[in-house]
C-alpha positions in Angstrom: 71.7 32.2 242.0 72.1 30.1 238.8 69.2 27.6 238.6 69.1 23.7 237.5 67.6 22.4 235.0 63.6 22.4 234.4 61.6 20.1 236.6 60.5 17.5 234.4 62.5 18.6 231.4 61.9 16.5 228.4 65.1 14.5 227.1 65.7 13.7 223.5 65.4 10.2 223.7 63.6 7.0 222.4 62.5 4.2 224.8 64.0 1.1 224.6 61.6 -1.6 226.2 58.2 0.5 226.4 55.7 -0.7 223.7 54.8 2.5 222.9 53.9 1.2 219.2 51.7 -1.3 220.4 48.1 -1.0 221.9 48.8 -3.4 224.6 45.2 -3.9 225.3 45.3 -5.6 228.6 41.6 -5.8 229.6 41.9 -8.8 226.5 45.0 -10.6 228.1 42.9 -13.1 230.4 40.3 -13.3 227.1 41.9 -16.9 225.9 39.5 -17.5 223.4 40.2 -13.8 221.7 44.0 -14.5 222.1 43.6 -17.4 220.4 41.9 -15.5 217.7 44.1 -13.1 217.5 47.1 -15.6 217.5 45.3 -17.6 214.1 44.3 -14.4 212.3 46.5 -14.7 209.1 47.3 -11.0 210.0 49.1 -12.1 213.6 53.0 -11.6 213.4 55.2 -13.3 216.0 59.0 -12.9 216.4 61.0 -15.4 217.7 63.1 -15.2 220.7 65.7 -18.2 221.4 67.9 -18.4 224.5 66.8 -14.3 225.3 68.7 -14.0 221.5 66.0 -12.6 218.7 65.7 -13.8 215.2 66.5 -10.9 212.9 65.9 -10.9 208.8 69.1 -12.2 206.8 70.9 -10.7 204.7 70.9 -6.9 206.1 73.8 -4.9 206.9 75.0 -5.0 210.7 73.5 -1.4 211.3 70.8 -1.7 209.7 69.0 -4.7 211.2 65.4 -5.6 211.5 63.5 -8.3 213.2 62.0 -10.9 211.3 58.3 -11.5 212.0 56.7 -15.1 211.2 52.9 -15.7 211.1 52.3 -18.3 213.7 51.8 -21.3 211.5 55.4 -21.2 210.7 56.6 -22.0 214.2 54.0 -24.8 215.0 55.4 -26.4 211.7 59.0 -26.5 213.1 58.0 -29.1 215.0 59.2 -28.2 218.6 56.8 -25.8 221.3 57.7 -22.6 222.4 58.3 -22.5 225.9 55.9 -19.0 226.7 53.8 -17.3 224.3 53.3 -14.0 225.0 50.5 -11.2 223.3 52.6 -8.4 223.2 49.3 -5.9 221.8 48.3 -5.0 218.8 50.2 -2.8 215.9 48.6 0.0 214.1 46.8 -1.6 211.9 44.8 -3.6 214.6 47.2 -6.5 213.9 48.5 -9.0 217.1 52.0 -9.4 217.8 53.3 -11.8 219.6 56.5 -13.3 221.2 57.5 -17.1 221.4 60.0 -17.5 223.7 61.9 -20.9 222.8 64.9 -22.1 225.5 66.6 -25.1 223.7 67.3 -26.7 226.8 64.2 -27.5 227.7 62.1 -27.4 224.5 64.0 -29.5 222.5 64.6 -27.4 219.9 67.6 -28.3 218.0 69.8 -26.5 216.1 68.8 -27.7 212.8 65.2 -25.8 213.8 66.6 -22.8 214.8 69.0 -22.7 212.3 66.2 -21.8 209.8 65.7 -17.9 211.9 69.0 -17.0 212.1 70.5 -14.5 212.4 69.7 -14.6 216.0 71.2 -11.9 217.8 71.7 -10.4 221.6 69.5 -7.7 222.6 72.1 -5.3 224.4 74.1 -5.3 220.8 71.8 -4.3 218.9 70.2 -1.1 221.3 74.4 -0.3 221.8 75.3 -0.4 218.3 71.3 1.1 217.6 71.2 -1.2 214.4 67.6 -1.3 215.4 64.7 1.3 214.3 63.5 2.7 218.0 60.4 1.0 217.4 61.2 -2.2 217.2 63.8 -1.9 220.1 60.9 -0.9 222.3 58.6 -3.9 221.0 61.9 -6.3 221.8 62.7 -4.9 224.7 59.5 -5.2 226.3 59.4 -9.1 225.2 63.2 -9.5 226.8 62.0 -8.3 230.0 59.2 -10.7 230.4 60.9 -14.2 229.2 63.6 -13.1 231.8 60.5 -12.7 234.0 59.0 -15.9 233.4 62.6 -17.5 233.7 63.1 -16.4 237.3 59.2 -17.4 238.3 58.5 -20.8 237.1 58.0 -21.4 241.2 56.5 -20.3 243.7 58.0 -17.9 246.0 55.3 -18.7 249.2 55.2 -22.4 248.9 57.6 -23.7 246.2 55.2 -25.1 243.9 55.5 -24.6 239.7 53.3 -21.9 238.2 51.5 -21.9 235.3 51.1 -19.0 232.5 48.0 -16.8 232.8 46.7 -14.4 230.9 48.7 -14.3 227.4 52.0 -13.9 229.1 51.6 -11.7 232.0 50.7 -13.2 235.0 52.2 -16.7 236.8 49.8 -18.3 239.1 50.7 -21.0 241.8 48.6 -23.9 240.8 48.9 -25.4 244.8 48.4 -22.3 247.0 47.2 -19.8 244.0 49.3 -17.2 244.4 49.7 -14.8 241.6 52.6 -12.8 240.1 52.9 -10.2 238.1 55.6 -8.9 236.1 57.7 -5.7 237.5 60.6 -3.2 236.8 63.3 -2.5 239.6 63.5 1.1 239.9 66.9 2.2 239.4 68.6 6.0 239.2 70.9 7.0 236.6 72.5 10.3 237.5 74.2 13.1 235.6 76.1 14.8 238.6 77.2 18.1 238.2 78.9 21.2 239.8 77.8 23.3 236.4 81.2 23.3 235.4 82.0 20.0 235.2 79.9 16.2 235.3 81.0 13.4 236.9 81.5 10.6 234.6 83.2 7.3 235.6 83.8 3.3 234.3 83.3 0.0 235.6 86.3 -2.5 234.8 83.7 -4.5 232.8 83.8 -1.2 230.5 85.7 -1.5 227.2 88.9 0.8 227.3 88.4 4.3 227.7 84.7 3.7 227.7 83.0 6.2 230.5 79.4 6.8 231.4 77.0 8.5 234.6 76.5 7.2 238.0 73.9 4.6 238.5 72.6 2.5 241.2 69.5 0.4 242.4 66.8 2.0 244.9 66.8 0.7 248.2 63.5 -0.3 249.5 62.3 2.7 251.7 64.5 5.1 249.7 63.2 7.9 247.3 64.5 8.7 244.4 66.4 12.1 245.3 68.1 9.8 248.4 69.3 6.9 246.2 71.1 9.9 244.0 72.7 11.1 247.2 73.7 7.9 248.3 74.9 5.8 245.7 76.9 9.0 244.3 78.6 9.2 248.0 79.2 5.6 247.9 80.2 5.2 244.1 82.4 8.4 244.1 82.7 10.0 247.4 80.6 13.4 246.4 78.0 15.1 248.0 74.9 15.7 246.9 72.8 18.7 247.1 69.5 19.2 245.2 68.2 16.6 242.9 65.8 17.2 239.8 64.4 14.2 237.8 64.9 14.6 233.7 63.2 11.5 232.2 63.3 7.7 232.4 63.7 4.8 230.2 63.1 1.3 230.3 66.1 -0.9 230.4 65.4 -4.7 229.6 68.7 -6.2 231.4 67.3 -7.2 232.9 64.0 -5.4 233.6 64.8 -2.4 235.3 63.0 1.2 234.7 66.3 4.0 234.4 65.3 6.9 236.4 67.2 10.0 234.6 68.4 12.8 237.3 70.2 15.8 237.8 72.1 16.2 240.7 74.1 19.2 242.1 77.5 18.7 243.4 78.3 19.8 246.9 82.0 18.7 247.4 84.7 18.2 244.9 87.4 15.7 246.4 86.1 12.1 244.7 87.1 8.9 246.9 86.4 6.1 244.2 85.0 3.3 245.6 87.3 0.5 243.6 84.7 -2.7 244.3 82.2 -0.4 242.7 84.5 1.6 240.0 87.6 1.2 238.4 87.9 4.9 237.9 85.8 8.3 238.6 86.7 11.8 237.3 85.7 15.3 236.9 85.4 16.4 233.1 84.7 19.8 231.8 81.6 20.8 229.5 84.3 21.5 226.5 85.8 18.0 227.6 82.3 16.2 227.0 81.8 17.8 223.6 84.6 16.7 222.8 83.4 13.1 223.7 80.2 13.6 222.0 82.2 14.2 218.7 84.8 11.6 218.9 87.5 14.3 219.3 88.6 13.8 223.0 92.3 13.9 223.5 92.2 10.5 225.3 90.0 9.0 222.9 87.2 8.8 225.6 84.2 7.5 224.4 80.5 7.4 225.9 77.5 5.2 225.6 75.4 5.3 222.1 72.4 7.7 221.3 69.7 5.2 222.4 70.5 5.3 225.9 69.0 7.6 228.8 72.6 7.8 230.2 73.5 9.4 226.8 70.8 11.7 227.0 71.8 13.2 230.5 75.4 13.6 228.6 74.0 15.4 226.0 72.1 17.5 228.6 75.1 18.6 230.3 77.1 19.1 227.1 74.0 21.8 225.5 74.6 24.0 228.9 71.0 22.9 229.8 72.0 22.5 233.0 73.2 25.8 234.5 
């Protein structure tokens, strides 16, 4: 009997929103007084994030990008206050990093300040197009997820009052009922379905033409993971699934979920595409997908970019690691 793929396998790929370059250091986060130190050190870099949008050095080619880090001073002499401040950790070198997270709308900021840290560019462009080193994709990726935290909890789920900002960035707490919150990652499972042959691939309408890519779906509270693989690929594509192995996982900042890489084995053939869910699901060949991997597919099929887990399960596939 042919086997699946090694339990825990290791996949060849970078994180995007894990600050694995950073010392995070969170026994210092509810220190406000070190913070603070840390934030006036002339050493301290901070990066600018606008309308979930990040300031990026001028000048530089489109794939070759780089985020452009400030010392603190700079931002407090533009004249308008960052909405959330956020101690990301520190770098190698023992020096702090931080995020300011600046929404126009309700800081005021006008477009003759933030004119002056442009370019400022979207997230999911850069990590698609990987104009960014992996590093500082992770470090970004990590600050996207929380401002979209912070966005979503300025109240108070249990009683409806504002929060306030607590420890550097990463906690909210209810100032009328004192409730805290914390921020989380919503598991979800990104599956490279396969009857050894062939892998299930399939496109969402919002998909640029002839773009395809794996199953994925959300985990259902009281669902593990091997049962949201089973179901979402039943309800996405109509397949069965047998046995499920999990490969890796990857942060995913849009907007803070945590991609949980699987291998799944394919009990039935016949798909029945679920159209609200997919515009199309099909059945390609190993020989197919290195074709896709090379640009060289007949149909011009292409497939999402090196720096993403979903690519990684691809590549899988396409090595014959999984049989």
């Amino acid at each position: 009997m042919q086997k699946g793929p090694a339990r825990n396998a290791t996949l060849p790929f970078p994180t995007v929103a894990s600050i694995r370059s950073l010392d995070r250091v969170a026994v210092s986060r509810a220190d406000a007084d070190l913070v603070a130190q840390h934030y006036a050190a002339p050493t301290s870099r901070v990066l600018l994030m606008a309308d979930l949008k990040v300031s990026l050095m001028p000048g530089l080619a489109r794939d070759s990008a780089a985020l452009r880090w400030v010392g603190g001073g700079e931002l407090v002499g533009l004249g308008f206050k960052a909405e959330e401040t956020i101690f990301l950790g520190l770098d190698e070198a023992g020096h702090a990093r931080f995020v300011e997270i600046v929404d126009p709308a309700h800081t005021g900021a006008g477009n003759s300040e933030l004119s002056q840290f442009e370019p400022l560019a979207d997230l999911r462009t850069l990590a698609v197009e990987a104009a960014l080193a992996p590093d500082e994709l992770s470090i970004v990726g990590a600050a996207r997820s929380l401002a979209v935290w912070h966005r979503s909890h300025r109240c108070c789920g249990r009683c409806g009052a504002h929060t306030r900002v607590r420890d550097a960035g990463w906690r909210r707490t209810c100032w009328a009922c004192g409730q805290n919150y914390f921020p989380r990652s919503d598991p979800a499972v990104i599956m490279l379905i396969s009857d050894r042959e062939r892998c299930l691939l399939g496109r969402h309408s919002g998909f640029r033409e002839g773009f395809y890519s794996v199953l994925a779906g959300f985990v259902e509270p009281g669902e593990d993971i091997e049962d949201a693989v089973r179901r979402e690929t039943f309800e996405e594509a109509g397949i069965k699934v047998g046995r499920v192995d999990y490969l890796g996982s990857q942060p995913w900042p849009f907007p803070h979920s945590l991609m949980i890489g699987c291998w799944g084995e394919a009990l039935s053939s016949p798909i029945t595409c679920d159209e609200t869910e997919l515009e199309d699901v099909r059945w390609f060949s190993r020989e197919e997908v290195r074709q896709m991997i090379a640009g060289e597919h007949r149909e011009g099929i292409d497939i999402p970019g090196k720096l993403s887990i979903a690519r990684a399960l691809i590549d899988h596939f396409a090595a014959d690691k999984s049989a």
